[in-house]
MARZA-755898 format. One line per 10 residues: number of its first residue (from 0); for each residue x, y, z of N, C-alpha, C. Coordinates in steps of 0.1 Angstrom, whole numbers. Layout:
<atoms>
NUM = X/Y/Z/X/Y/Z/X/Y/Z  ... .
</atoms>
This chain:
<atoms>
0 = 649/1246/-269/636/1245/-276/638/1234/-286  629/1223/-287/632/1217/-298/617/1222/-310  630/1220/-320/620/1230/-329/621/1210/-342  608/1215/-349/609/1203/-361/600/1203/-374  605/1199/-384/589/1200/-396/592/1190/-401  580/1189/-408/578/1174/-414/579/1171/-427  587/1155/-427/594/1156/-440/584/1141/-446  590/1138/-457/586/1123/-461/602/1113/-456  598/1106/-456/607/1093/-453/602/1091/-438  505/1318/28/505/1306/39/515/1298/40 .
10 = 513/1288/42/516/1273/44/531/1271/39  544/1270/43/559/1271/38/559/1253/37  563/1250/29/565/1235/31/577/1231/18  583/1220/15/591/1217/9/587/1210/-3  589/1215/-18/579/1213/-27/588/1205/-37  588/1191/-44/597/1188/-55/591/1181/-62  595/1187/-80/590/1185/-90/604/1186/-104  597/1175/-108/612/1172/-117/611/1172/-131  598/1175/-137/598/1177/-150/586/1184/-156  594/1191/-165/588/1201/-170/586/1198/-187 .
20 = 578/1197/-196/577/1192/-209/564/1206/-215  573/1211/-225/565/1222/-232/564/1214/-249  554/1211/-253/554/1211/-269/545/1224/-276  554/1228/-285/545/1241/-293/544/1236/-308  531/1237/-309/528/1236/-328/533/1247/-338  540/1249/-349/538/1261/-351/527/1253/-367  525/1261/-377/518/1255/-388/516/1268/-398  522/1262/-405/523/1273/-416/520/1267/-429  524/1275/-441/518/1266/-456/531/1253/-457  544/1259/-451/552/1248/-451/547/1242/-440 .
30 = 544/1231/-432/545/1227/-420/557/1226/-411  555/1237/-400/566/1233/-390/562/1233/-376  569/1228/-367/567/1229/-353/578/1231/-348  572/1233/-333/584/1237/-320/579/1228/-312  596/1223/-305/585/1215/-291/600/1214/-282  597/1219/-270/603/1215/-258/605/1210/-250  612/1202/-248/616/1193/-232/628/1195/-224  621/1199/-214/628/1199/-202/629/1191/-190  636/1187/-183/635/1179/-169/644/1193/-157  638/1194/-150/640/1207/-142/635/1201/-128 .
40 = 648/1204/-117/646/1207/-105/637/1216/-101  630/1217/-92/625/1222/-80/623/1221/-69  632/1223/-59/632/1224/-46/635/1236/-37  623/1247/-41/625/1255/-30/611/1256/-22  612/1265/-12/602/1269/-2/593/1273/-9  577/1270/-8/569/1274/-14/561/1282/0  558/1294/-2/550/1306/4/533/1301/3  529/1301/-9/522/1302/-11/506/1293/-7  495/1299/-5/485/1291/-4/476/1286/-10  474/1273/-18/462/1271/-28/446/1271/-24 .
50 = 442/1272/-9/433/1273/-5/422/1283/-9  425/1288/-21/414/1299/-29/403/1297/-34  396/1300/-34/381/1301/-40/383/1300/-54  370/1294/-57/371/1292/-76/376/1306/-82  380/1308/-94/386/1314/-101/380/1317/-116  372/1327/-117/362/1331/-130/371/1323/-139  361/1325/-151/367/1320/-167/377/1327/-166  385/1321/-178/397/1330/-180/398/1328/-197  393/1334/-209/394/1336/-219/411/1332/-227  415/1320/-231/427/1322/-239/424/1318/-253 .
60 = 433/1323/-256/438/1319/-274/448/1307/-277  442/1296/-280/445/1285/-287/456/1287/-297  468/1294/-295/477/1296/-305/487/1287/-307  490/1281/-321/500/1266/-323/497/1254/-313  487/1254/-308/481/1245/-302/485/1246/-287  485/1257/-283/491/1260/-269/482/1272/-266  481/1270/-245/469/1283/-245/476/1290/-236  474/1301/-246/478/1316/-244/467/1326/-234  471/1332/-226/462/1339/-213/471/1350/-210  464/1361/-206/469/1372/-200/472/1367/-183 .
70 = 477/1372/-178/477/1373/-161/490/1386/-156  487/1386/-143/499/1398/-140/503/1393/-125  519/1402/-131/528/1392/-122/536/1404/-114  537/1403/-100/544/1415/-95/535/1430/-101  524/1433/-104/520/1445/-108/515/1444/-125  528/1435/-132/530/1443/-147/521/1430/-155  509/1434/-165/503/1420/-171/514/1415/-183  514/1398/-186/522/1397/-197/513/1384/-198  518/1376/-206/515/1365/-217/516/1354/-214  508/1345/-211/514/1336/-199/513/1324/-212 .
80 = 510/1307/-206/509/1300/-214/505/1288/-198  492/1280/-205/490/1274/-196/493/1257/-198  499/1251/-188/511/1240/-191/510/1232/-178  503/1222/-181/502/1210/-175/513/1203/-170  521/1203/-177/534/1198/-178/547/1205/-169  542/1214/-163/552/1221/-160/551/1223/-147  562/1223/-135/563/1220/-120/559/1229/-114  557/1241/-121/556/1259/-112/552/1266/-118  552/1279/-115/557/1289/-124/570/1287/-130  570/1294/-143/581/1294/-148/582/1306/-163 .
90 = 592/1315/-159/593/1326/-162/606/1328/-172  603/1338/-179/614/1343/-192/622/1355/-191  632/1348/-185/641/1360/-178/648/1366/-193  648/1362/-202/653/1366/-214/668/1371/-213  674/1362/-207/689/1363/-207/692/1373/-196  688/1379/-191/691/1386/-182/695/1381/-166  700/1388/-157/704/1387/-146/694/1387/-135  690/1373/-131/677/1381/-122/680/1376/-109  677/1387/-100/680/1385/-83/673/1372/-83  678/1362/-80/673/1349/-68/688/1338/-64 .
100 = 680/1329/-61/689/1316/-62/691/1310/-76  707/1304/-75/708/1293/-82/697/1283/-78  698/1272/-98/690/1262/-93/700/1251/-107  696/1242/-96/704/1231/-107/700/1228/-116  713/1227/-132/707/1229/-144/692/1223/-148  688/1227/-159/674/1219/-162/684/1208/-172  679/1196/-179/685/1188/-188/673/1189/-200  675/1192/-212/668/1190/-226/678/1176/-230  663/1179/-242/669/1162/-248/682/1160/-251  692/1172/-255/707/1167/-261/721/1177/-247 .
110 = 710/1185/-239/721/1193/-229/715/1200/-221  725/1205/-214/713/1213/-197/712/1229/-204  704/1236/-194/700/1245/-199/703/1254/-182  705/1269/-185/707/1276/-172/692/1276/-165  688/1277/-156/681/1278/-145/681/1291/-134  670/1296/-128/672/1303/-113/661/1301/-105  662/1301/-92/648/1303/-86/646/1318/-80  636/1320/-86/634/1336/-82/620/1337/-81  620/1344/-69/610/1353/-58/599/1360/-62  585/1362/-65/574/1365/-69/569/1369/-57 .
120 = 562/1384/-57/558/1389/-49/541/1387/-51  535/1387/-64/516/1386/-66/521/1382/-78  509/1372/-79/504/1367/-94/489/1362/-94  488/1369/-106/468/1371/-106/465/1364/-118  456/1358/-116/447/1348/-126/431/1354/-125  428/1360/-141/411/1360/-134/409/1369/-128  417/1380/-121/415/1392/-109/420/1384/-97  419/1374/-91/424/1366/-81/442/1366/-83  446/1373/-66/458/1372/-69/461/1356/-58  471/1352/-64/475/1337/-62/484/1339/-48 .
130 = 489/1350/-47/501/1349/-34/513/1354/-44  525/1351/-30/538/1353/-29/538/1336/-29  553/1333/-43/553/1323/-46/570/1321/-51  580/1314/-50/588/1308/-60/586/1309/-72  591/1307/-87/590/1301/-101/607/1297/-101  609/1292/-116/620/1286/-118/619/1297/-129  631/1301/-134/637/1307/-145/645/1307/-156  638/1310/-171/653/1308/-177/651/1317/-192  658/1312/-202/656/1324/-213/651/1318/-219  640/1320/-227/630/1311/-236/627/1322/-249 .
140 = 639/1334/-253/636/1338/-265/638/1338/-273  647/1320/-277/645/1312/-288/629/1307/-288  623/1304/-280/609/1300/-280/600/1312/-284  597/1324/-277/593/1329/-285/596/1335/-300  604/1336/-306/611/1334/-324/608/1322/-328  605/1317/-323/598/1303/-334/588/1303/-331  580/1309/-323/566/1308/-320/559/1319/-326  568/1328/-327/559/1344/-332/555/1350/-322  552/1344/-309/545/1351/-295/558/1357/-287  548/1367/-276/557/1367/-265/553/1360/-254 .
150 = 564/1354/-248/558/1345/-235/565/1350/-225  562/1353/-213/563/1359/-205/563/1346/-194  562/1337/-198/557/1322/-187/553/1313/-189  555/1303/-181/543/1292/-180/536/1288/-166  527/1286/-168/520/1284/-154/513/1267/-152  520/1261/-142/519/1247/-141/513/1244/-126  519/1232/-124/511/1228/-116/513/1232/-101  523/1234/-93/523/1244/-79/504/1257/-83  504/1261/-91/496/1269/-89/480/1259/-93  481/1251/-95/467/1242/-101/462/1231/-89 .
160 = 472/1223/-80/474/1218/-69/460/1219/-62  456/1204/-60/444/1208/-52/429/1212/-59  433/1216/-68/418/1219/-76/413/1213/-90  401/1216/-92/397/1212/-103/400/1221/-119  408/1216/-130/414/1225/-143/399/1222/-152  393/1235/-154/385/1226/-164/385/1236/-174  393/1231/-187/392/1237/-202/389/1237/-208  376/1244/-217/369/1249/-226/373/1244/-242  382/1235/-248/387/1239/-261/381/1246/-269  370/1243/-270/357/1244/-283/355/1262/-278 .
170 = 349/1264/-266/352/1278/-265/360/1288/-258  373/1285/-257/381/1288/-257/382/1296/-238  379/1288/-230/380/1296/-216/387/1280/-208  390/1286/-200/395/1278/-189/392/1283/-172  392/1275/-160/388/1278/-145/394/1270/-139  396/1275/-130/405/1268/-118/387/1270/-106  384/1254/-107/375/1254/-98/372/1243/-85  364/1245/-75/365/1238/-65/363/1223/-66  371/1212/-63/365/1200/-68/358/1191/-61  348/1189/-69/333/1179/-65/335/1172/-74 .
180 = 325/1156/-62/327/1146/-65/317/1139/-79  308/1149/-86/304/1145/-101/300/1159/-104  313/1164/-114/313/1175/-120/302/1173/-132  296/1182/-135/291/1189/-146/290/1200/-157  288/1193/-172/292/1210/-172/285/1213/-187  271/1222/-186/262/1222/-188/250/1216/-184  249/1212/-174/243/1199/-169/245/1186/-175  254/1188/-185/259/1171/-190/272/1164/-178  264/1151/-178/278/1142/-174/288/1140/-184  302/1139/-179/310/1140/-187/310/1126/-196 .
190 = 312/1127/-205/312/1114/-218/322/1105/-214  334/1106/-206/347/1095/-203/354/1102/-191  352/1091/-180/358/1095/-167/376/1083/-168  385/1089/-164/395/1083/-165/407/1085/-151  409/1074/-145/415/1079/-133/431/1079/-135  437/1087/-129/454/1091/-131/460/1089/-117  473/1083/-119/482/1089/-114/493/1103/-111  497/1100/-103/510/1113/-105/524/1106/-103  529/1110/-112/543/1111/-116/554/1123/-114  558/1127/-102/562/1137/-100/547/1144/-97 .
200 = 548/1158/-105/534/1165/-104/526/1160/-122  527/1151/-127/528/1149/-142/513/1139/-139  500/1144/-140/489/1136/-142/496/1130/-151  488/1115/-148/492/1098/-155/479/1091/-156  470/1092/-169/467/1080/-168/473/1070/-179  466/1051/-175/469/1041/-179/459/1038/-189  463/1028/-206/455/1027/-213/462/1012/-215  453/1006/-218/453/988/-224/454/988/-241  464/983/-239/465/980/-257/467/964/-257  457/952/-260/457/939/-262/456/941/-243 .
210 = 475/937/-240/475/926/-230/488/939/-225  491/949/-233/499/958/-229/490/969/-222  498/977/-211/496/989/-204/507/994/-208  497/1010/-213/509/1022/-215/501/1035/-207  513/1042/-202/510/1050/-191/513/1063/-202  503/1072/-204/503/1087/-211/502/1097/-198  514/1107/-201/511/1117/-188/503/1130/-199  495/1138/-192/486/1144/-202/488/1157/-199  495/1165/-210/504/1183/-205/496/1187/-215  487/1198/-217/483/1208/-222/490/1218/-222 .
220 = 501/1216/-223/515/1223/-231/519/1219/-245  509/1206/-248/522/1198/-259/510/1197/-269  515/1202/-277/512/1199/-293/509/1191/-301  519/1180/-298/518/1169/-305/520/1159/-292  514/1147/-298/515/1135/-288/528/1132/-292  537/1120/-278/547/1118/-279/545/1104/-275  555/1089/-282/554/1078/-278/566/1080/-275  573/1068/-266/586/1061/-264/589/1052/-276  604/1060/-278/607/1043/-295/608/1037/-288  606/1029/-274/610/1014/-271/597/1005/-271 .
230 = 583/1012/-280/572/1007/-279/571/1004/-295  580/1003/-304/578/994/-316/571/989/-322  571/975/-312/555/968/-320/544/968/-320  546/981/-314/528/986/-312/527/995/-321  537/1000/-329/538/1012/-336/537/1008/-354  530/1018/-357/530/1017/-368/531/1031/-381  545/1031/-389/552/1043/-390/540/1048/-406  545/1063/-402/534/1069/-411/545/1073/-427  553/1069/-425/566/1074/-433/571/1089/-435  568/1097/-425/574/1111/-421/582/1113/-406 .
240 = 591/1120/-409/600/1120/-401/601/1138/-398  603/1139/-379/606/1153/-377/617/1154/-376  624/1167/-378/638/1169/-371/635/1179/-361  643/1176/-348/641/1175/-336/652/1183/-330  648/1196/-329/658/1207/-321/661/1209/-312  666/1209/-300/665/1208/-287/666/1222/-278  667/1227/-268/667/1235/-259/688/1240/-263  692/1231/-260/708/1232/-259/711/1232/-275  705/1232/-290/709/1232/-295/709/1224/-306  711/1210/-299/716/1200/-308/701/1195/-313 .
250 = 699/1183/-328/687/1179/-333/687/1166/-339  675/1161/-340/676/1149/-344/662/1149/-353  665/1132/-360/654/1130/-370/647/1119/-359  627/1121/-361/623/1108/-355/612/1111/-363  605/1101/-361/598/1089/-368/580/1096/-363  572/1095/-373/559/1104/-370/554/1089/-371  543/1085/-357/540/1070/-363/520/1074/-357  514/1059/-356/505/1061/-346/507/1043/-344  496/1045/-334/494/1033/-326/478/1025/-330  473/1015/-338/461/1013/-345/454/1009/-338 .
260 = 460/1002/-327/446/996/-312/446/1008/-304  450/1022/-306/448/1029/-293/433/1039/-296  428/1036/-277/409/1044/-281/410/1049/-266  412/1062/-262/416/1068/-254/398/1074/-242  390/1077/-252/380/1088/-251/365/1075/-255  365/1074/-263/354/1064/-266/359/1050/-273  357/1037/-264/357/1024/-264/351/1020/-279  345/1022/-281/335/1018/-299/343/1021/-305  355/1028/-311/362/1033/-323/376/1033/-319  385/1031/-326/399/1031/-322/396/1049/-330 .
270 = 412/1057/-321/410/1072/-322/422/1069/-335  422/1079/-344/435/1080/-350/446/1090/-347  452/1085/-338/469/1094/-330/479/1092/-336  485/1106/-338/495/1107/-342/506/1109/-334  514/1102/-335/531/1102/-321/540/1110/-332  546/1115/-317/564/1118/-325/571/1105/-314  579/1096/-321/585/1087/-318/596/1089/-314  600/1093/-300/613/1093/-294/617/1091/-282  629/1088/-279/636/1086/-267/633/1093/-251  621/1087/-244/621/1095/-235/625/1092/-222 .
280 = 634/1084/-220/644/1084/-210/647/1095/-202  647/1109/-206/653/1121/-197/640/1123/-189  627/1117/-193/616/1118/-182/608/1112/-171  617/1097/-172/616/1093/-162/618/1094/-149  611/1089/-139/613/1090/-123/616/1082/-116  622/1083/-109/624/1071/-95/611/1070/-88  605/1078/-88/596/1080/-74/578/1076/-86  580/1069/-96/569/1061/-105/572/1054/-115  562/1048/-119/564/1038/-130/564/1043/-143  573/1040/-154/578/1049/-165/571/1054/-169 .
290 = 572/1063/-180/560/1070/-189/564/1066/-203  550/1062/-210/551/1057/-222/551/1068/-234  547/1080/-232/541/1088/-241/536/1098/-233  533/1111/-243/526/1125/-237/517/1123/-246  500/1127/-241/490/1130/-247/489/1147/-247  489/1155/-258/493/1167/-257/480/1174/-261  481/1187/-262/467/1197/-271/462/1194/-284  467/1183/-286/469/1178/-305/454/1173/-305  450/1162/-292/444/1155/-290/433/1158/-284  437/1171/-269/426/1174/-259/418/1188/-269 .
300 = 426/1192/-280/413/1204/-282/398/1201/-284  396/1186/-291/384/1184/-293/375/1185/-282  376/1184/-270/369/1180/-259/367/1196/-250  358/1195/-239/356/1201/-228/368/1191/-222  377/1195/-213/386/1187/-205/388/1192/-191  388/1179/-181/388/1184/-169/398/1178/-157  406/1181/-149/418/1178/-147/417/1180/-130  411/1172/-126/406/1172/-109/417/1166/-97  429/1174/-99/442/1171/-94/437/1167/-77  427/1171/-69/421/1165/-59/422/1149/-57 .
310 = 409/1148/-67/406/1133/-68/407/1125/-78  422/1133/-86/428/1120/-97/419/1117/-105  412/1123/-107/400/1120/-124/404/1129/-136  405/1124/-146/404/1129/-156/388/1130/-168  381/1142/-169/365/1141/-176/367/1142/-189  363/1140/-198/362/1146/-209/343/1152/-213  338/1157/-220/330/1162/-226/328/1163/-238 .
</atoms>
């Protein structure tokens, strides 16, 4: 986990996904946060079918800037967390021994972390059970201790695959729904259509700064927005620095900046974004063109947001 606060100065087929990125806010009278990164294997057999029918609201809690949802897994309900950013399921074995396969370590920003892939018999969203599925595994209860929650998971993109994400911030629901080609929602057209790539399973879209392209992958896992330090002179430092805890342990100091030409949502106004400024080398891919930065929950709670992994659009509202 990296933890920081802020100072002055059906269908079987073969499924692979390489990174997983959790940021958690925490905010208190002192200011602190949590934020995780991981790069994690995935390559096992996937069971499961995404061919399901839309999927009622699902009511969560916006807690540290991360959304919290009930669902039940194997029978028993627990605490999920819904994460863009993340290749699968992925589950909190809480140090324990759990029947599956090995899986090759995950890497955090300073060391690897244990891993398993283990076997899921039902998992329900909404009353809708999702199937018999894979997750990846590991102990995450340093994450819940600095969060105050219990997390029982995360739920990423193997289960979102194919459909339309559309999230409520303002009132606090989210749907897994069928995707058409001009969504609505209230009868309004969305205020900013934005087309993405994929990176791995990591929605990507591209933004123009002057004569520069920077590529934001966009995880509603993450709390805070995140730039690459190798984007400098586009950066401009706010004079606060986080210290930066990692999954394995180890921490670092980086640099709280924003970017003054960046307008993400509406063209007329540059937005005011806040980055954590660090090294993100462990997220890169062979199989796409780098990633500049994470656009996190810091950014998306203002909006209705919609995530049409189909046809590569991103809506806002």
């Amino acid at each position: 986990m990296l933890s920081h606060h802020i100072g002055k100065s059906g269908h079987i087929n073969r499924y692979y996904c390489s990174v997983l990125v959790v940021i958690l806010c925490i905010f208190s009278a002192r200011t602190q946060d949590a934020v995780s990164v991981l790069k994690a294997p995935f390559s096992v057999e996937r069971t499961a079918n995404t061919d399901y029918a839309d999927i009622a609201e699902q009511p969560f809690n916006l807690t540290r800037n991360l959304i919290f949802f009930p669902a039940r897994i194997d029978g028993q309900t627990g605490n999920f967390v819904l994460d863009t950013g993340a290749p699968s399921l992925l589950l909190n074995n809480r140090g324990k021994d759990v029947k599956g396969h090995p899986a090759p370590a995950g890497v955090a920003t300073g060391g690897s972390v244990a891993l398993t892939n283990q076997m899921v018999e039902s998992f329900e969203i909404g009353g809708r059970n999702l199937g018999k599925r894979w997750a990846l595994a590991l102990d995450l209860r340093s994450m819940e201790q600095r969060t105050g929650q219990t997390i029982d998971g995360f739920v990423g993109h193997d289960l979102l695959d194919n459909k339309e994400l559309r999230i409520n911030f303002p009132d606090g629901k989210f749907q897994l729904r069928k995707s058409v080609k001009h969504p609505l929602h209230k009868g309004q057209e969305p205020r900013k259509v934005l087309k993405f790539d994929f990176v791995d399973h990591l929605p990507v879209i591209t933004v123009k700064i002057g004569k520069r392209k920077l590529r934001f992958a966009i995880d509603t896992g993450a709390g805070v927005n995140i730039i690459d330090e190798g984007y400098k002179s586009l950066l401009r430092a706010s004079g606060e620095e986080m210290n930066i805890q990692g999954l394995d342990g180890n921490s670092s100091m980086n640099s709280v900046v924003t970017i003054p030409e960046l307008s993400i949502v509406d063209p007329a106004k540059l937005e005011d974004i806040s980055f954590v400024s660090m090294d993100l080398t462990h997220l890169q891919s062979s199989s796409g063109a780098p990633i500049s930065g994470i656009i996190g929950s810091a950014f998306l709670h203002d909006y209705v947001v919609s995530i049409d992994y189909r046809r590569r659009k991103l809506y806002f509202w």
